[in-house]
C-alpha positions in Angstrom: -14.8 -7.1 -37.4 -15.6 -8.8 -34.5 -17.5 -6.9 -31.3 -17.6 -8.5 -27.9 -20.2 -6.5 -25.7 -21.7 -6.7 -22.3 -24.6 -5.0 -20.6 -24.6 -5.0 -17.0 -27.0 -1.9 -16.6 -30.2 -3.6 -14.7 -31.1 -6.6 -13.2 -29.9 -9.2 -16.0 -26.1 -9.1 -17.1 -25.8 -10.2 -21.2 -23.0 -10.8 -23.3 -23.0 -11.3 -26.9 -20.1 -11.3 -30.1 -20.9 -10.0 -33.4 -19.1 -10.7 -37.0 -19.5 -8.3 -39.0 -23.3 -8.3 -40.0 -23.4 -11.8 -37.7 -24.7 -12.4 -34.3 -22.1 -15.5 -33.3 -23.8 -16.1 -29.5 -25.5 -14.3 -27.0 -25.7 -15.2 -23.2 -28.3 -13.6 -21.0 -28.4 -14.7 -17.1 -31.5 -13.0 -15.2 -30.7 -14.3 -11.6 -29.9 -13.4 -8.2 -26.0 -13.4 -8.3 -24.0 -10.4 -8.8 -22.7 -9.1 -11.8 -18.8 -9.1 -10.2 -19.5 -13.1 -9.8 -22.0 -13.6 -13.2 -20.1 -11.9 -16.2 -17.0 -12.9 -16.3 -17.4 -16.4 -16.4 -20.3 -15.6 -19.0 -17.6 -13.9 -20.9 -15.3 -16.7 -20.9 -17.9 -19.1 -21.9 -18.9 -16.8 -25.0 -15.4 -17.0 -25.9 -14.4 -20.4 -25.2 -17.9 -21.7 -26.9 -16.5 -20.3 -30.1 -13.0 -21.3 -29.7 -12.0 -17.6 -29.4 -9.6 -15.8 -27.1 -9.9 -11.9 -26.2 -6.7 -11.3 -28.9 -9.6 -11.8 -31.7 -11.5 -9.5 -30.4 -11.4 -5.8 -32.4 -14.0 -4.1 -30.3 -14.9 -4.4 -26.5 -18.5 -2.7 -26.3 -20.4 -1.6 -23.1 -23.7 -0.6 -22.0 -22.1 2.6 -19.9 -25.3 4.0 -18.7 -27.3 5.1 -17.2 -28.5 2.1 -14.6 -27.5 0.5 -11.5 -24.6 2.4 -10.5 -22.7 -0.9 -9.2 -23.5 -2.8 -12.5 -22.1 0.2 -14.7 -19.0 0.5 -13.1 -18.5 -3.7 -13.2 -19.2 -3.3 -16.6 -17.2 -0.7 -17.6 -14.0 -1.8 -15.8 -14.5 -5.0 -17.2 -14.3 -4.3 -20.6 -11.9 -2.0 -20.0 -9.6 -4.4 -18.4 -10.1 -6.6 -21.0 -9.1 -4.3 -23.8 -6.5 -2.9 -22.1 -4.8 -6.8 -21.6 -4.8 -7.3 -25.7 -4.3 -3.1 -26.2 -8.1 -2.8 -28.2 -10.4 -0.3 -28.6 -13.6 0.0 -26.6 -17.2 1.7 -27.5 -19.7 2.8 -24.7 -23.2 2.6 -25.9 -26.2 4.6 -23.9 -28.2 2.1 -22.3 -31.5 3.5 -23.6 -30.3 3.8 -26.9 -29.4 -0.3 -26.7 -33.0 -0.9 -25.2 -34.8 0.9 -28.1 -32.9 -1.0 -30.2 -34.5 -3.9 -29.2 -37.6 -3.1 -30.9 -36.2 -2.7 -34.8 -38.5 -1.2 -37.2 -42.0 -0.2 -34.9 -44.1 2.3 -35.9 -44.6 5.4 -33.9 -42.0 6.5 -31.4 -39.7 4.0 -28.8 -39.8 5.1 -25.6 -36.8 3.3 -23.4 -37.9 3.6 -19.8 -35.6 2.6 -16.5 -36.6 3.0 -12.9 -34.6 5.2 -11.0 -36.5 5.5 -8.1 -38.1 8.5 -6.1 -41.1 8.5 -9.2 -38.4 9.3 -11.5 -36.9 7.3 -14.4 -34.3 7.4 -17.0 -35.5 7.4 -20.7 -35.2 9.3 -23.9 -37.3 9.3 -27.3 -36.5 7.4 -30.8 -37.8 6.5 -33.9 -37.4 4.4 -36.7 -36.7 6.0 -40.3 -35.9 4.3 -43.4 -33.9 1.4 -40.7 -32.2 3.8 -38.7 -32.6 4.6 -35.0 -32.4 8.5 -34.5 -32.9 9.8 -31.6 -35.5 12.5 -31.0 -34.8 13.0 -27.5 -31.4 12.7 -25.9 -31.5 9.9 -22.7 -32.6 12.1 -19.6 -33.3 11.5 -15.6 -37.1 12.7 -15.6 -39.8 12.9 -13.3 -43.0 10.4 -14.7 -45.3 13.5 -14.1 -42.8 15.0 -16.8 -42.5 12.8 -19.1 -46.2 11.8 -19.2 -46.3 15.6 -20.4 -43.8 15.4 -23.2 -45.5 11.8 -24.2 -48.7 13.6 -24.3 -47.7 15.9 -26.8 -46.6 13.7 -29.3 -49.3 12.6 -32.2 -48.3 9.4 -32.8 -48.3 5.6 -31.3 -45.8 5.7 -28.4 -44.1 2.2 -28.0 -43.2 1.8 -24.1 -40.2 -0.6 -23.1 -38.0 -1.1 -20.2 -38.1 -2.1 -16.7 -39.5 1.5 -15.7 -42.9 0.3 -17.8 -43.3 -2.7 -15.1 -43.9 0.0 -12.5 -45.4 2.1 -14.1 -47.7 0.8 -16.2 -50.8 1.7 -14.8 -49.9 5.2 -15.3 -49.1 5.4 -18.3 -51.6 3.5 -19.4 -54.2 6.0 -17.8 -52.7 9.2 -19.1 -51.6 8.1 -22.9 -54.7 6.0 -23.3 -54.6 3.9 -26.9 -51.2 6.0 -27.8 -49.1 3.8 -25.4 -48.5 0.1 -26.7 -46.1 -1.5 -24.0 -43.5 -4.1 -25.6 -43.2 -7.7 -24.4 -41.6 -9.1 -21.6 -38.6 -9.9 -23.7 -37.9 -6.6 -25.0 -37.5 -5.1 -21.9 -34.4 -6.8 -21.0 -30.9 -5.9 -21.7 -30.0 -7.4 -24.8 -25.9 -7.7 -25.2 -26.4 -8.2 -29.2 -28.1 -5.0 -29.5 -24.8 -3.1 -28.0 -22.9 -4.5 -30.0 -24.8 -3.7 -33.4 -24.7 -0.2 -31.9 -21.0 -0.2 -31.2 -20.6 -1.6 -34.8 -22.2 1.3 -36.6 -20.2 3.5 -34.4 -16.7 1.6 -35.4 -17.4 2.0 -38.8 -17.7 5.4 -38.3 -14.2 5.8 -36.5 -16.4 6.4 -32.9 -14.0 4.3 -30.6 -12.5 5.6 -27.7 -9.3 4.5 -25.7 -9.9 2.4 -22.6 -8.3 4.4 -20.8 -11.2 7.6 -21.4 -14.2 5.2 -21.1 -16.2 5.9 -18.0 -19.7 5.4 -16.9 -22.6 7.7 -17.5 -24.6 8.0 -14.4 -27.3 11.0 -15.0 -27.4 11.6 -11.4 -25.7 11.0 -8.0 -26.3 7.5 -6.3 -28.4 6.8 -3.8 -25.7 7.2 -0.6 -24.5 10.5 -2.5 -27.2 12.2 -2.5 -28.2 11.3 0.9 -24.8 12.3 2.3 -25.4 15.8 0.3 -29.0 16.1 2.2 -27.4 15.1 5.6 -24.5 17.8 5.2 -26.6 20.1 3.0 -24.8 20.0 -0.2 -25.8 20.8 -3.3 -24.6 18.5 -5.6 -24.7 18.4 -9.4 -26.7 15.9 -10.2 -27.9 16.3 -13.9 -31.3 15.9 -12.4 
């Protein structure tokens, strides 16, 4: 079974094809063009480098949130597009859940952490048993003050990755002490290989979803919405 997925959450947009229990390529651009220009030549180029076309494709995979609110839905309509023009099946994948996976097998708890602004971030709380990702706590919008609080709480080591852990490092570090080990660089990138491992797992388990039912996960309102909803005195439901 082969599994094309994409990640255009964050900064970096990634794309990567697995075969089975095979990573065939992976293409990660970190750099200042947008995602509608970056992935779908990236795409192409995945493709063309392994003489594949989008017909040999069984799964179209996404990182569908949450994240930048432009990258998710460039992402998701891409893939959807995609699967829809050869009439496949598409998987969404949490973001956090793909960024935890980038840190197989660690002791202690994974802690996925994305910026989201206003000293709140996205995360949620995993761990590693017997080579399985299970997920403690399900991916949330928190404020740092109340995660720090949770994370305080727990016993064990608490592994810190993401882009949230480049701003705010120095507080973690000062309120979880020794607990918090912070992963490197690397790991806290989107990685497109580790959506599609996810989306995998969930295709062998009959977890794939029509493209035409596939939308983003946001969390919370964007930016403009919920300043329009401050402006006109709204109160919007914004899972926060």
């Amino acid at each position: 079974m082969k599994v094309l997925a994409i990640d255009t959450s964050s900064v970096s947009a990634t794309c990567a094809i697995i075969d089975d229990d095979r990573l065939l390529v992976e293409y990660t651009l970190n750099h200042k063009l947008t995602h509608s220009q970056k992935i779908m030549p990236m795409i192409k180029e995945v493709l063309s480098s392994l003489s594949l076309k989008p017909e040999d494709i069984d799964i179209f995979a996404v990182a569908k949130g949450p994240g930048s609110f432009t990258g998710l839905r460039i992402g998701v309509a891409t893939v959807n597009g995609l699967a829809q023009s050869v009439n496949k099946k598409v998987i969404g994948v949490p973001t956090l859940d793909a960024l935890a996976f980038n840190l197989p097998y660690c002791e202690g708890i994974v802690v996925p952490i994305m910026d989201a602004r206003r000293d709140r971030v996205f995360t949620g709380i995993y761990k590693w048993t017997n080579g399985n990702l299970h997920i403690i706590k399900e991916q949330a919008a928190l404020e740092v003050k109340e995660l720090i609080d949770i994370l305080k709480e727990r016993p064990e080591k608490i592994v810190l990755v993401g882009d949230g852990t480049l701003v705010y490092r120095d507080v973690f570090s000062e309120a979880l002490g020794e607990k918090a080990i912070f992963a490197p660089r690397s790991a806290n990138m989107a990685r497109a290989s580790s959506v599609a491992e996810l989306a995998m797992a969930k295709a062998l388990q009959g977890k794939v979803e029509s493209y035409f039912e596939l939308v983003p996960d946001y969390l919370r309102e964007s930016q403009a919405q919920r300043e329009y909803n401050e402006k006109h005195n709204i109160a919007g439901d914004n899972n926060e």
